[in-house]
C-alpha positions as CSV (number, residue, x, y, z in Angstrom):
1,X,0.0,0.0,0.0
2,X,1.9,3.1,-1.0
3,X,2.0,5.9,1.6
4,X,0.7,9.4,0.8
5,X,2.4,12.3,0.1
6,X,3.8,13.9,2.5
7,X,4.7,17.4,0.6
8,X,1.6,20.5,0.7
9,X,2.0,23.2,-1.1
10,X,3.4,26.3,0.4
11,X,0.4,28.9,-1.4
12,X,-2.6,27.0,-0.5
13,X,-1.5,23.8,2.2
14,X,-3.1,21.5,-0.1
15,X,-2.0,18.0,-0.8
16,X,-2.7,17.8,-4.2
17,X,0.7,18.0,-6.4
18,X,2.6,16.5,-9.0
19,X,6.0,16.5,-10.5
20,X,6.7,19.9,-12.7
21,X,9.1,19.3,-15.7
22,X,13.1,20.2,-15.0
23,X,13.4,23.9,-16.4
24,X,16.8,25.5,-17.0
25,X,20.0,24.5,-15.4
26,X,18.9,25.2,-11.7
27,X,16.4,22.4,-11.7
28,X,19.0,20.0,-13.1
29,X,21.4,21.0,-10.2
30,X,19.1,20.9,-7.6
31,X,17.8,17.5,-8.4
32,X,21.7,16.3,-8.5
33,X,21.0,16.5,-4.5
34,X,17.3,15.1,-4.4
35,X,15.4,18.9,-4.7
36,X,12.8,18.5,-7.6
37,X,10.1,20.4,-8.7
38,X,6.2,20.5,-8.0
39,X,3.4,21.8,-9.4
40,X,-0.1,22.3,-7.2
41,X,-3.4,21.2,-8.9
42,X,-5.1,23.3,-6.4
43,X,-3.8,26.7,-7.2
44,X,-1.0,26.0,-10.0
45,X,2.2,27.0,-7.9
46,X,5.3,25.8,-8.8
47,X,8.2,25.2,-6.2
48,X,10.9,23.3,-5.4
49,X,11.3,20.5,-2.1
50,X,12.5,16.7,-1.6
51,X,10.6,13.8,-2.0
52,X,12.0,12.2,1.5
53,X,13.6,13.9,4.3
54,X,17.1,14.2,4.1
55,X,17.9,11.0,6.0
56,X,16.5,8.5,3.7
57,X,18.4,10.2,0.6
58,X,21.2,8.1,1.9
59,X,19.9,4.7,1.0
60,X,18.7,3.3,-2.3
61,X,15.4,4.7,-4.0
62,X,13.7,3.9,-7.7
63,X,15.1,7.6,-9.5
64,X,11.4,7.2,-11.1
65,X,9.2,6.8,-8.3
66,X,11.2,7.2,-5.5
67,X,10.1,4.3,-3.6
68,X,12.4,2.8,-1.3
69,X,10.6,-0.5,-1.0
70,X,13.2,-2.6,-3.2
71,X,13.8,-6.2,-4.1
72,X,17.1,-7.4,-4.6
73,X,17.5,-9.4,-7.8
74,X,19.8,-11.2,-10.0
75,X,22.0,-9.0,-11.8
76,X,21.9,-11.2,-15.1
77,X,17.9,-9.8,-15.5
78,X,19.7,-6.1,-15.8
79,X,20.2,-5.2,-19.7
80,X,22.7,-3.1,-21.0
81,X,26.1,-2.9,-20.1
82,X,25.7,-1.4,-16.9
83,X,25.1,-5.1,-15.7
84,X,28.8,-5.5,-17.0
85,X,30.1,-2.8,-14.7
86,X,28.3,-4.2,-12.1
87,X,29.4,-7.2,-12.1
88,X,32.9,-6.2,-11.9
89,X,31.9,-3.9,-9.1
90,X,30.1,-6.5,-7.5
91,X,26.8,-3.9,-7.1
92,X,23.8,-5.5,-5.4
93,X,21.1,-5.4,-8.8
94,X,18.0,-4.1,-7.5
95,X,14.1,-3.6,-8.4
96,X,11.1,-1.0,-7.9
97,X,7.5,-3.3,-7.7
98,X,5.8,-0.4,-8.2
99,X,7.1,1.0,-11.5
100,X,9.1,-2.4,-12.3
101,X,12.2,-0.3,-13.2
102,X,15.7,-2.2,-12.6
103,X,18.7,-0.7,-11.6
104,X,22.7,-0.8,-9.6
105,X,22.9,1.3,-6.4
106,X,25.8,2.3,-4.1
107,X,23.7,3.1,-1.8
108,X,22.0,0.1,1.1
109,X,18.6,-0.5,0.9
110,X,16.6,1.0,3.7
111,X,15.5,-2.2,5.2
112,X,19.3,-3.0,5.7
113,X,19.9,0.2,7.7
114,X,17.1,0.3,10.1
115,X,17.9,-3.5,11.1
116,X,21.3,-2.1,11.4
117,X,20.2,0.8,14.0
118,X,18.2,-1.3,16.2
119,X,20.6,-4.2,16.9
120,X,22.9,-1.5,17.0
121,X,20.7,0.7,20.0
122,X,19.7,-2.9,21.5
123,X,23.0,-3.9,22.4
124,X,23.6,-0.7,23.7
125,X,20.9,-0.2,25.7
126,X,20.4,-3.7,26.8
127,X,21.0,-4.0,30.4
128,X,22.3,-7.2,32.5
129,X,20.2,-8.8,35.0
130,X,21.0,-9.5,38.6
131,X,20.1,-12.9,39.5
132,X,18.6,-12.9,42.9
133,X,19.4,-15.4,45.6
């Protein structure tokens, strides 16, 4: 079940946007570091925010869709010779559901990070018990 979207627009507060088209050279850099554009169906504003908070943009996310949700697969279903460099990198081949794109990431997939904190903060926090005589 996909979650909703979390951006309003800053005219009206309404929930109802889409993606705007990259204009000009601006738009291109700002999307280098996650920043895109929108476009409110309520009132027709156009702006500029990111599609996750800033601490998911460090993990893996469909560049389509943006879902983070992602399957890992075997790289020989990747076309192109993209699946040649990754190979040689040894790049985990991954794949949106949603939008059914396939793609090689540098990034960790989110799952992998979040299992990561918690048995991280659980041994930290986990305190020993006194056995009682």
């Amino acid at each position: 079940m996909p979650t909703p979207n979390p951006i309003v627009c800053p005219a009206c507060r309404q929930a109802k946007i889409s993606r705007s088209r990259r204009r000009g050279v601006t738009d291109h850099l700002l999307g280098a570091v996650d920043i895109l554009p929108w476009r409110c169906g309520n009132c027709g504003t156009r702006f500029r925010a990111r599609l996750v908070p800033f601490r998911y943009a460090l993990y893996a996310k469909c560049r389509y869709c943006g879902n983070h949700d992602l399957q890992r697969i075997a790289i020989e279903y990747l076309p192109g010779v993209g699946s040649v460099l990754g190979r040689l990198l040894r790049l985990p081949a991954l794949r949106c559901a949603p939008c059914r794109h396939k793609f090689l990431s540098f990034r960790p997939l989110l799952r992998e990070g979040e299992q990561f904190v918690a048995s991280t903060t659980g041994e930290s926090s986990r305190v020993p018990t006194s056995k009682a005589s």
